[in-house]
KELOKOL-915672 format. One record per atom (N, C-alpha, C, O): residue in one letter; x, y, z. Coordinates in steps of 0.1 Angstrom, whole numbers, plus 5000, padded with zeros to 4 digits. Layout:
N
AXYZ ...
! end
This chain:
425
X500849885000 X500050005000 X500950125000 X501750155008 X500650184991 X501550334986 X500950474996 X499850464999 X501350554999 X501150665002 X500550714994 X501050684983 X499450814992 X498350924989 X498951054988 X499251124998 X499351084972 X499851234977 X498951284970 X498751234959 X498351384972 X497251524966 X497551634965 X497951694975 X497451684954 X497251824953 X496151944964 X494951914965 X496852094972 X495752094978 X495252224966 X496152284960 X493852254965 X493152334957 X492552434967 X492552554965 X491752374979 X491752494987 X491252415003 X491152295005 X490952535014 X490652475024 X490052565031 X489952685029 X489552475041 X488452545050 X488852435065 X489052315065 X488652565080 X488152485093 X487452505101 X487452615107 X486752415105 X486052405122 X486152375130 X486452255130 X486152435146 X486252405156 X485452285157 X484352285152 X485952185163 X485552055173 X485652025184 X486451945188 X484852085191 X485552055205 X486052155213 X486352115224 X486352285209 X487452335209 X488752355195 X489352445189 X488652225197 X490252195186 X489652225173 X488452225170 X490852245164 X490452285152 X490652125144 X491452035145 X489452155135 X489352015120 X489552105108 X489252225107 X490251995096 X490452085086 X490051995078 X489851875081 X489652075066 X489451955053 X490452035041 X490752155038 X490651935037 X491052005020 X490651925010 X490351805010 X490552045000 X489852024989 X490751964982 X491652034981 X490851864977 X492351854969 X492151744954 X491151684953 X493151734946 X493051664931 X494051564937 X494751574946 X493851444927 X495351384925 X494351224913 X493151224909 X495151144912 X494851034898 X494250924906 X494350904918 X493350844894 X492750694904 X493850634909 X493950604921 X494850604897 X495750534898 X496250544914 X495850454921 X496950614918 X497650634932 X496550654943 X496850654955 X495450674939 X494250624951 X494350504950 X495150474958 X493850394944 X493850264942 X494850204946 X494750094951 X496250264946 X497550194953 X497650214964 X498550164971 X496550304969 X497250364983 X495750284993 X495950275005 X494550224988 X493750214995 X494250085006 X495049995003 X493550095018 X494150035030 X493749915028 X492549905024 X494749765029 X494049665030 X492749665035 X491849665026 X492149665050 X491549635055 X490249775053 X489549815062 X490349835040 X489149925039 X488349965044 X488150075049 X487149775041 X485849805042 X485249815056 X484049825056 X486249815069 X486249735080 X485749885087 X484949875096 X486250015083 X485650155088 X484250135097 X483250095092 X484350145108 X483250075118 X481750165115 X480550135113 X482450275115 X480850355108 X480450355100 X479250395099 X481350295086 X480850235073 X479650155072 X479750045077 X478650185067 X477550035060 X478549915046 X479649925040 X478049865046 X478649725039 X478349755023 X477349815021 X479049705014 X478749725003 X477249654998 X476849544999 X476649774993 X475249744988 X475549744974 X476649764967 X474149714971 X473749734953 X473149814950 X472149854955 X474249854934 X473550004934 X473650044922 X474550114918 X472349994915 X472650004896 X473150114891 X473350114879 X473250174896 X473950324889 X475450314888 X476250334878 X475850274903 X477550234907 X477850144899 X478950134893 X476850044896 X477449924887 X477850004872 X478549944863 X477450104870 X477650174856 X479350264855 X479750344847 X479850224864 X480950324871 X481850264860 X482050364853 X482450194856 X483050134846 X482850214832 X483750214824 X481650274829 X481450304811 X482250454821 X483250504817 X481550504832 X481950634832 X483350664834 X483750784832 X484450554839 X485650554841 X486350564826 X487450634824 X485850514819 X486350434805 X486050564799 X487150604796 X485450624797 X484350784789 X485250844798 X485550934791 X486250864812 X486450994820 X485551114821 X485651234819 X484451024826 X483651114829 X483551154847 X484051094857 X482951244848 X483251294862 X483051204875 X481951154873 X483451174886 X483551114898 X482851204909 X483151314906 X482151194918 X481651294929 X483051274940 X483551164944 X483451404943 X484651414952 X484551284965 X483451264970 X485451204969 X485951114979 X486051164991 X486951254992 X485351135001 X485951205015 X486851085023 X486650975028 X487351135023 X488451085033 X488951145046 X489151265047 X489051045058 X489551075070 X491151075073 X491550975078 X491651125070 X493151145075 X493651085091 X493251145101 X494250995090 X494550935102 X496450985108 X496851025119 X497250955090 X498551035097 X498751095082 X498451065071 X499451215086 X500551275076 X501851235078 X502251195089 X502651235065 X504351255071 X504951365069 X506151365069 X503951495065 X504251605063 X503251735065 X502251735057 X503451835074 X502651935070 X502251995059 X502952085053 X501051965056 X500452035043 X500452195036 X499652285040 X501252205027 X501052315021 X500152345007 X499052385007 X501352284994 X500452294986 X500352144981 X499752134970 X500752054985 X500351944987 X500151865004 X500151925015 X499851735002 X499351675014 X499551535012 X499051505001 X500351415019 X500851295018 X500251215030 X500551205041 X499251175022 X498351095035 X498950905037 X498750805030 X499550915047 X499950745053 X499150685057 X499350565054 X497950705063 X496550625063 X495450745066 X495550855071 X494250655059 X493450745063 X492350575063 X492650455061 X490750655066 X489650585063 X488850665055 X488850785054 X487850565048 X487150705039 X485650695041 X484850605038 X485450815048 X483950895051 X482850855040 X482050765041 X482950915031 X482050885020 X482550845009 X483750895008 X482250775000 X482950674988 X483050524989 X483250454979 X483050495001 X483150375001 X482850244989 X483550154984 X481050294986 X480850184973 X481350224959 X481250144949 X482250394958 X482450394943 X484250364948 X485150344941 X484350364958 X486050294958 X486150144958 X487350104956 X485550084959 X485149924956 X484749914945 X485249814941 X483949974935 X484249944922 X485050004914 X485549954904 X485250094917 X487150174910 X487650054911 X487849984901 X488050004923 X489349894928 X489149784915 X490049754906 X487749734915 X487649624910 X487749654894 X487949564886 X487549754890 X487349804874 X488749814872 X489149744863 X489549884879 X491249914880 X491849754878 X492949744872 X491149624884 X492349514886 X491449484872 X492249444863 X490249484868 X489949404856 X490649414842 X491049334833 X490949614845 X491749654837 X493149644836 X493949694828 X493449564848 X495149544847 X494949364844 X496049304842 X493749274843 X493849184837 X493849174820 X494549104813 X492949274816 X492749284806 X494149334799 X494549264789 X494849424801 X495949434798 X496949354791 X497349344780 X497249294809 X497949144809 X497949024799 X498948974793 X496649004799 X495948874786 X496948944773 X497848884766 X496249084772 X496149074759 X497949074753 X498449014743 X498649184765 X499849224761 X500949094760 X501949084752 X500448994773 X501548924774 X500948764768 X501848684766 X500248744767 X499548614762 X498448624746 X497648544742 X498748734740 X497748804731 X496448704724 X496148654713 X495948704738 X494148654739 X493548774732 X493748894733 X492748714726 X491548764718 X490448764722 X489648674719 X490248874733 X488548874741 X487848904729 X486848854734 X487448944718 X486348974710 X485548814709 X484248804710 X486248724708 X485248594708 X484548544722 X483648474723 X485248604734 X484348574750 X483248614751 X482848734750 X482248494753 X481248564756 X481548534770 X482448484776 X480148614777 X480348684794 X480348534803 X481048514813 X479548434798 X479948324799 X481648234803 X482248194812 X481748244787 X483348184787 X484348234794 X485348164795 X484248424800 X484848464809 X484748434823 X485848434830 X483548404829 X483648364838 X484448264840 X485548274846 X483948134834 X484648044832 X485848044830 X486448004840 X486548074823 X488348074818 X488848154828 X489948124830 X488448254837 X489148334843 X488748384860 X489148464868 X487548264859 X487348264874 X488048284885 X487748364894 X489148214885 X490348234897 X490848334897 X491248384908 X490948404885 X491748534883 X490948624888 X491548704896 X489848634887 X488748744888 X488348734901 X487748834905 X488548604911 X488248624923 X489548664932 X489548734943 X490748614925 X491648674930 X491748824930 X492348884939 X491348874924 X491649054922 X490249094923 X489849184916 X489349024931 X488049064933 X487449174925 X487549294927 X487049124918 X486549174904 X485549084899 X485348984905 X484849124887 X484049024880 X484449034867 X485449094863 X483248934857 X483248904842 X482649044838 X483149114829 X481649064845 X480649214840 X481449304836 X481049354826 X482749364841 X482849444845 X484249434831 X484549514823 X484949284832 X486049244817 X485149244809 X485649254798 X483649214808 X482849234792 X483049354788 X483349374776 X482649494801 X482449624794 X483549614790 X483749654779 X484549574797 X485849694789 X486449614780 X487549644775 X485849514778 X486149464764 X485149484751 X485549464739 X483849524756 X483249614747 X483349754744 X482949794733 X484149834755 X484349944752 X485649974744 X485850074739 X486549854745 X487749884736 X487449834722 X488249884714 X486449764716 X485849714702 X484949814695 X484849834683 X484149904706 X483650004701 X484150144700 X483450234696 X485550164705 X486250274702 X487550284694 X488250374689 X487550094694 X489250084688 X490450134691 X491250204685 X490450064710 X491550164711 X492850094715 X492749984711 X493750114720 X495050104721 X495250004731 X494249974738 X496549944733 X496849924752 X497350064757 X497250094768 X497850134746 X498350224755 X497650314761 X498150364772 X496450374755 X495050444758 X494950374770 X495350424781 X494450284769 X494550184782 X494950174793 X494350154803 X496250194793 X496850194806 X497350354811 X498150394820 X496650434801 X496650604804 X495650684815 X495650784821 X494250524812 X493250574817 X493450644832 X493250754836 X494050524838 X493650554859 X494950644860 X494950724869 X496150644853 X497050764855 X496450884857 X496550954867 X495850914842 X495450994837 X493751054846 X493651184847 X492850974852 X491951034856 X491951124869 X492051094881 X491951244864 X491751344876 X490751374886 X489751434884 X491051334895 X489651274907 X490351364918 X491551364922 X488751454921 X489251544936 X488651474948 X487451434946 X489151454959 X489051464969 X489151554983 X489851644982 X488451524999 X487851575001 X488751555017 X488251475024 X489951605022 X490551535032 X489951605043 X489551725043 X489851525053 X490151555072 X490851555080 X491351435082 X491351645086 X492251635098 X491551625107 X490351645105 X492051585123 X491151635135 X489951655136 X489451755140 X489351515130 X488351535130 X487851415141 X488451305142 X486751435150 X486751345164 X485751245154 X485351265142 X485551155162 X484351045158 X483151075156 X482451025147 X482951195168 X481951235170 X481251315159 X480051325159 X481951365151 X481951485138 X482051375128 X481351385119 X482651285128 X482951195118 X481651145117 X481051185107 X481051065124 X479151055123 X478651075116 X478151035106 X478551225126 X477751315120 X477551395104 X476651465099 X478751345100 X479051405086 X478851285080 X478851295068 X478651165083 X478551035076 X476951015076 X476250965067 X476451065087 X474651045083 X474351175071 X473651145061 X474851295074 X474451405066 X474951365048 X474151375039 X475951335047 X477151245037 X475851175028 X475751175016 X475251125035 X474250955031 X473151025033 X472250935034 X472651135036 X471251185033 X469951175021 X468751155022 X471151205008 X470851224994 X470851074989 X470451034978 X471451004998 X471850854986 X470450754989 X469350764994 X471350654983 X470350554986 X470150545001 X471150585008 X469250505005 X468650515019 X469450465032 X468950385039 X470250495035 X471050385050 X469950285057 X469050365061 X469750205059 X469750075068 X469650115085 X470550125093 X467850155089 X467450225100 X468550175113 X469150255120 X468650035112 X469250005118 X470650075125 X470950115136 X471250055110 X472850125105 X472650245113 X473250285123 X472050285109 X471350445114 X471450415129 X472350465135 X470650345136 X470850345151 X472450315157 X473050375166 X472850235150 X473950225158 X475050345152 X475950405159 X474850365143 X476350485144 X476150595153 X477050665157 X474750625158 X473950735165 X474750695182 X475250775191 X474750585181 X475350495195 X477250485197 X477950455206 X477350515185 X478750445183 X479750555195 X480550495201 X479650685196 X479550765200 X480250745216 X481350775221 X478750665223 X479350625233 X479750505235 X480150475246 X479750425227 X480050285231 X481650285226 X482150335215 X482250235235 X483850205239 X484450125226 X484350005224 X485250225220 X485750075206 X485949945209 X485449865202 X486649895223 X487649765226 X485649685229 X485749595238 X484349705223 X483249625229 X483049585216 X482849465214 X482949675205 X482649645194 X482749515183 X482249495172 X483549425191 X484349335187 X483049165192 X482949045188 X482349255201 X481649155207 X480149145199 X479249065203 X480249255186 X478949255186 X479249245167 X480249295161 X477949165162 X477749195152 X476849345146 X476049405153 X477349365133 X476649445128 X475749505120 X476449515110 X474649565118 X473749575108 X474749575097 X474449475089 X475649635092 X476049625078 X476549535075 X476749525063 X477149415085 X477049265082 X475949115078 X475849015070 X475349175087 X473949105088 X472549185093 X472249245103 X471949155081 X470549255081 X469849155100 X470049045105 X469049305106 X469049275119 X467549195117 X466949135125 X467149205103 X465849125107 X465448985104 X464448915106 X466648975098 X466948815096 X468448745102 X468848645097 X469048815111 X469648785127 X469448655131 X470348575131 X468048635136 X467448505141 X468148415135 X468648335143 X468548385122 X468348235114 X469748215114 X470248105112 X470748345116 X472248285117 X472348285133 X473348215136 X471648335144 X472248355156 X472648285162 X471948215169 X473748275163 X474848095178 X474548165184 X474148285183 X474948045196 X475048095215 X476248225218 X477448205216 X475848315223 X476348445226 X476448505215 X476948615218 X476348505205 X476148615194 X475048735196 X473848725194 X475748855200 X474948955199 X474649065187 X475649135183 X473549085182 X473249175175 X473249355178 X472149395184 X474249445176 X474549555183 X473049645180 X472549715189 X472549645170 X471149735170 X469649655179 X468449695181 X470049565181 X469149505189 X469449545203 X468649605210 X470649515207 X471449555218 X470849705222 X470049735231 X471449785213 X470649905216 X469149955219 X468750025228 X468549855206 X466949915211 X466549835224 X465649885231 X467149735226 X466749685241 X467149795255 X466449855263 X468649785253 X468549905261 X468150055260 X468850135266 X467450085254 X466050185253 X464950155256 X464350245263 X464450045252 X463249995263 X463549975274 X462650005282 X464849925278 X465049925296 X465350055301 X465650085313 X465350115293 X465950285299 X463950365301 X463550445309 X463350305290 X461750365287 X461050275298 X460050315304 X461650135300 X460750045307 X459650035297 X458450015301 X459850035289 X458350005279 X458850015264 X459550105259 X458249895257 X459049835244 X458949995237 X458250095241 X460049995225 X460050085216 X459950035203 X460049915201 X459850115194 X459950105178 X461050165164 X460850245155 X461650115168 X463250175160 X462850195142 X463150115133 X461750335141 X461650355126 X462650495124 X463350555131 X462350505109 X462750635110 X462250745114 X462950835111 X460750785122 X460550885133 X461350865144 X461450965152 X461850745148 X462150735161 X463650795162 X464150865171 X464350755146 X465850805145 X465950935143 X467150965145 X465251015139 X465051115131 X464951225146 X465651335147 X463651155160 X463651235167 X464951215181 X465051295191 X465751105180 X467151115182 X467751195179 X468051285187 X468051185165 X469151305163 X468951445166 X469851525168 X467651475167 X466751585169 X467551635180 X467951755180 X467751555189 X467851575205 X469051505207 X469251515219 X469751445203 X471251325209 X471751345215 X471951265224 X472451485217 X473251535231 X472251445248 X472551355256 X471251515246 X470451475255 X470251335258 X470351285270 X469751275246 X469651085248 X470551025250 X470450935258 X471851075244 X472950975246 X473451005264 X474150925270 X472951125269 X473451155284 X472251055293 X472550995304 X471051035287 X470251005294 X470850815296 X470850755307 X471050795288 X471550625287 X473150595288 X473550475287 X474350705292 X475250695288 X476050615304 X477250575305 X475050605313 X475150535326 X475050375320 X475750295326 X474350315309 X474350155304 X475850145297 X476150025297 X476750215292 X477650195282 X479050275291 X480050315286 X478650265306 X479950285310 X480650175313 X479950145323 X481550065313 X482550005315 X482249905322 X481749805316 X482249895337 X481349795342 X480049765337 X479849675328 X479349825341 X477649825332 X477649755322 X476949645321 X478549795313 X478149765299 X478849565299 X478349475293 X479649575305 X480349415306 X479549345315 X479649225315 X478549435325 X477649355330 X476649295319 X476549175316 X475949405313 X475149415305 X475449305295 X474549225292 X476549285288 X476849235274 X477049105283 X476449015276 X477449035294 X477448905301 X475948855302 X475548745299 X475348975309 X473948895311 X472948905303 X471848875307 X473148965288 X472448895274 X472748785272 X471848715269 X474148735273 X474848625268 X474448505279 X474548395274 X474048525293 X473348435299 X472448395294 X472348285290 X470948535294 X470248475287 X470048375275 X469248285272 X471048405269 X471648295256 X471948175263 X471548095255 X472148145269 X472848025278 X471847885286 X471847765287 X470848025291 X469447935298 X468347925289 X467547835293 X467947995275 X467447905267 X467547835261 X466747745259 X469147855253 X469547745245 X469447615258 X468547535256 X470147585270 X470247495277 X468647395276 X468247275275 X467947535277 X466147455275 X465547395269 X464847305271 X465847475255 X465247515242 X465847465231 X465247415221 X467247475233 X467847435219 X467747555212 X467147665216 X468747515197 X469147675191 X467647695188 X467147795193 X466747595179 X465747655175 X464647535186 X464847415187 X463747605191 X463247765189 X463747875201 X463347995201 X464647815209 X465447925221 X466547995214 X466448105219 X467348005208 X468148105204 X467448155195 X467948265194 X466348145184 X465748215172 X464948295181 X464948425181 X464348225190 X463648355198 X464348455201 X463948565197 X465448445209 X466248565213 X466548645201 X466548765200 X466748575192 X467748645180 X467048745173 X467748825167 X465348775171 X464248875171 X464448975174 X464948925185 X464549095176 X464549185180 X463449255184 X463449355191 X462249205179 X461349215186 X460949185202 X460549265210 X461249065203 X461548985216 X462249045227 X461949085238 X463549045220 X464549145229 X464049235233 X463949245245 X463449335224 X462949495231 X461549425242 X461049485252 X461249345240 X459949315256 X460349315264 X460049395274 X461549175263 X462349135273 X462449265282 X461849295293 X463549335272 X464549425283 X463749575288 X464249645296 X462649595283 X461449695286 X460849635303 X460549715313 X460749485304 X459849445316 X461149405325 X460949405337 X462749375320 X463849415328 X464249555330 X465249575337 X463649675324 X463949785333 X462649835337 X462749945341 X461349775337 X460649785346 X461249715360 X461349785370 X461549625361 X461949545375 X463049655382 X463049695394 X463749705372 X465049745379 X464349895385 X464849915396 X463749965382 X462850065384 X462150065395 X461850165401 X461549925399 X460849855409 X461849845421 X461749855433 X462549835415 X463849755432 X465249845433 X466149805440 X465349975424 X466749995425 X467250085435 X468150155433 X466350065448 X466450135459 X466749995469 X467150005480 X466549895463 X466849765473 X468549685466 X469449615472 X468349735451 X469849655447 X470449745435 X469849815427 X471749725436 X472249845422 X472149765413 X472149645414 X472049825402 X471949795389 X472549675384 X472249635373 X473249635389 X474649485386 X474149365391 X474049245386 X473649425404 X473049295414 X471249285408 X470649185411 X470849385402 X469349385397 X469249275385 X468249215382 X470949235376 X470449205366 X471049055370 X471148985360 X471549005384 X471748875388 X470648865390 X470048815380 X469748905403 X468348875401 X467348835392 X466548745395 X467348885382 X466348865367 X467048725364 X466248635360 X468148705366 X468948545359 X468348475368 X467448395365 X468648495376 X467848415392 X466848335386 X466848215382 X465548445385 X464448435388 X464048395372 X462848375370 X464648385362 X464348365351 X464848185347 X464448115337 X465848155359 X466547995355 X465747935367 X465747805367 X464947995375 X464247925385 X462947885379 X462147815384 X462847955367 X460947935358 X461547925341 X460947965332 X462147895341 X462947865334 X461347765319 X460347795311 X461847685323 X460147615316 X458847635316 X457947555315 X458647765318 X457047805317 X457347895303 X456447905295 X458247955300 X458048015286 X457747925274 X457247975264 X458047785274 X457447715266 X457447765249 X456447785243 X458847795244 X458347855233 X458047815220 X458047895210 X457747665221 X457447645210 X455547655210 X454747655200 X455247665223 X453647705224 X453647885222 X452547935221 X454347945222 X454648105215 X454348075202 X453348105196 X455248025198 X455548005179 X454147995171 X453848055162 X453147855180 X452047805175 X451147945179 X450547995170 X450948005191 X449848045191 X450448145182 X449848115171 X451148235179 X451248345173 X450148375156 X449848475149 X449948205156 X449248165145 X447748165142 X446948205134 X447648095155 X446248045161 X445748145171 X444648115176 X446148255173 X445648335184 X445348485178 X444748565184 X445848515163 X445548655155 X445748565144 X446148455141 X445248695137 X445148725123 X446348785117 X446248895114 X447548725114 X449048785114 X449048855101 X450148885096 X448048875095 X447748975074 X447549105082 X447949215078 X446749075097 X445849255099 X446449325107 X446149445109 X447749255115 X448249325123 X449549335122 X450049255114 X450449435131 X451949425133 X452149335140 X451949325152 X452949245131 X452949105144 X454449155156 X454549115168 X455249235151 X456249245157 X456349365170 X457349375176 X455249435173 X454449495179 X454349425188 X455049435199 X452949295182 X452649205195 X453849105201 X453749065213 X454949085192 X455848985201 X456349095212 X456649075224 X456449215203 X457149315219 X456249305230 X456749255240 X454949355231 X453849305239 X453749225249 X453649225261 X453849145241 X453448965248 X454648925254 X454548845263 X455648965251 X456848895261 X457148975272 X457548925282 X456749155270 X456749265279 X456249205288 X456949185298 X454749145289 X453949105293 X454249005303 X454549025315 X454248885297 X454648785305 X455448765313 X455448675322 X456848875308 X457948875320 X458448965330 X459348955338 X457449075325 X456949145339 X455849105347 X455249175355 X455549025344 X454148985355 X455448825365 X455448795377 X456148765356 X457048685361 X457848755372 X457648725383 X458748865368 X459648935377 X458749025387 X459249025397 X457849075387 X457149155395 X456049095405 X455849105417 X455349015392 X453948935403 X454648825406 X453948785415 X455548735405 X456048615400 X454848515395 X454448415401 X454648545388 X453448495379 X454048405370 X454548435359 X453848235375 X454448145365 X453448105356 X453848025347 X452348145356 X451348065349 X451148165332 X450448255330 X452248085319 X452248155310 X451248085303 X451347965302 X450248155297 X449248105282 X449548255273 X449148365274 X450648155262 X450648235247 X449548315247 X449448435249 X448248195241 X447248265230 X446248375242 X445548465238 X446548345254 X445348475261 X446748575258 X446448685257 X447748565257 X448648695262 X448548765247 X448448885245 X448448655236 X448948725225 X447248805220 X447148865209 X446548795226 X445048805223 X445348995229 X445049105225 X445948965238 X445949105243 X446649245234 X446649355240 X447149225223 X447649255213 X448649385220 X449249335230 X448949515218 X449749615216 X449949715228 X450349825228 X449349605239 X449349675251 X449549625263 X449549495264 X449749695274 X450549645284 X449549615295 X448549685298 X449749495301 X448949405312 X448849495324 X449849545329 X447749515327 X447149625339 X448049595352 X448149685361 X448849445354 X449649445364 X451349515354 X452449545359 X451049535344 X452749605343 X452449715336 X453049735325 X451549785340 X451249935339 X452150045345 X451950165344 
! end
């Protein structure tokens, strides 16, 4: 991986904090972007994951035409030099671009296979069909993570302009692409310019959206423990979830219902009247994501994982958990309890208790009689079913922790649809 050097064109800064952030405006070629991008890229924790995006997939005719690129932002991590009228970035991560720097990469290695073939083995792509490329050149193409799509165009595009190798290997020198640098810029600004960044585009992933809102306070060295929406969509979670695998936007919206004591609904009004307010929210919860707490917290999810699967098996005891539905009841009628008693135990010892009292009744949740009634007890075309699982579990396991109420029936609980049981009012 090569060093980043750019031209600067101009600049502007803001206070952060106090401290000053800078950006520069700056030029320089694909070519030496593409050499300089960091192995480990896509890994940018506030990054979403490469989506699909038929427009981006066109990024190849527009590279090949040099047609215009929307400026790259990039996070500047180190210089090896104070910037004047240039700037030599040793790492950075990049803020916005991520999905057109993933197909640059991949159009750049197609075009350095295509080269190759022709200059040093003089293969004749006019007879490939997109087929026979896959085929013949599969290893190659996964080796340099790339596709056939992408060696069709540019082997259509060199038949329909007739052009050179040397045209060819002028292109990514030759394309003048401006970018968009940061200095000193905190995490916190980094966010925030990544939700505003992704306003215009294709839509972010509500999810995605909750946790970078979170990311904030949550301690990097936890992050490790949790899966994430731009890995695995949070609403089909359930069907990969092992024993202690936590899902971080579930995580979250649970501890918001334990913070509300009463389930929540993670749409985009809910994220929208976050950001509205975040200074505020994140102070109000930033007591769950302190250090102890939060290793309390992330242990006694992972119990819970422990005493269903022990009961239940992965399916239907870990699919249950793995809902995010579910979760937000759960932990709404666990910060009811703790609300209940946290003049009798601190918060650490509140959430031994709930294990207690949860491995001692252990077999009255019965969830494969959940699964059935959910069927047999509504009409799942007329309603939000995911409503009632928040509901119905709210339900049941605050009337367990509070009334100690072992006597569960699914279909009366799930009959009760979108509201909370007059004993966990």
């Amino acid at each position: 991986m090569a060093n980043l050097e750019l031209q600067i064109l101009d600049e502007r800064q803001e206070m952060n904090n106090g401290q000053p952030a800078k950006c520069y405006m700056c030029s320089g070629d694909l070519e030496s972007y593409v050499k300089s991008i960091p192995e480990r890229y896509t890994d940018y924790d506030i990054q979403r994951g490469i989506v699909t995006n038929v427009y981006l997939d066109r990024l190849t005719q527009t590279i090949l035409d040099g047609k215009f690129i929307p400026p790259l932002v990039l996070i500047s991590l180190k210089n090896n030099t104070e910037p004047t009228d240039h700037i030599i970035i040793e790492e950075y991560k990049i803020l916005d671009g991520l999905q057109r720097t993933y197909r640059i990469k991949a159009i750049y290695n197609a075009l350095k296979l295509y080269i190759s073939e022709v200059e040093n083995n003089k293969v004749d792509f006019s007879i490939y069909s997109k087929f026979k490329l896959s085929r013949t050149y599969k290893d190659q193409l996964e080796e340099k993570d790339t596709n056939a799509t992408i060696l069709l165009s540019i082997i259509k595009w060199v038949e329909d302009n007739n052009s050179s190798l040397d045209t060819l290997k002028k292109i990514f020198p030759n394309f003048k692409q401006w970018f968009e640098v940061w200095t000193g810029l905190e995490k916190k600004e980094q966010i925030n310019k990544m939700l505003v960044l992704n306003s215009g585009h294709k839509p972010m992933d509500i999810k995605h959206q909750l946790e970078l809102l979170f990311l904030n306070i949550m301690p990097d060295d936890y992050l490790a423990s949790f899966t994430r929406a731009k890995d695995v969509n949070s609403s089909f979670f359930y069907n990969k979830k092992e024993l202690g695998q936590l899902h971080l936007s579930h995580f979250i919206s649970a501890l918001l219902s334990f913070d509300s004591c009463k389930p929540i609904t993670v749409d985009a009004k809910f994220i929208q009247s976050l950001q509205n307010d975040l200074d505020n929210e994140l102070e109000k919860i930033k007591f769950y994501f302190e250090n102890d707490n939060l290793v309390a917290l992330i242990d006694f999810t992972k119990e819970l994982d422990n005493l269903f699967f022990a009961e239940y098996g992965r399916d239907p005891g870990l699919q249950w958990l793995g809902r995010e539905t579910i979760l937000v009841g759960l932990f709404a009628a666990f910060g009811k309890y703790y609300q209940a008693n946290k003049e009798s135990y601190s918060f650490q010892e509140c959430l031994t208790e709930i294990i207690s009292k949860i491995s001692s009744n252990i077999k009255i949740f019965k969830i494969g009689e959940f699964n059935e009634a959910k069927t047999t007890s509504i009409d799942i075309t007329k309603v939000n079913i995911g409503n009632i699982f928040k509901y119905t579990t709210f339900n049941v396991m605050c009337k367990l922790l509070i009334k100690d109420e072992t006597n569960v029936d699914w279909n009366t609980t799930f009959k009760y649809g979108t509201k909370a049981d007059d004993d966990c009012e």
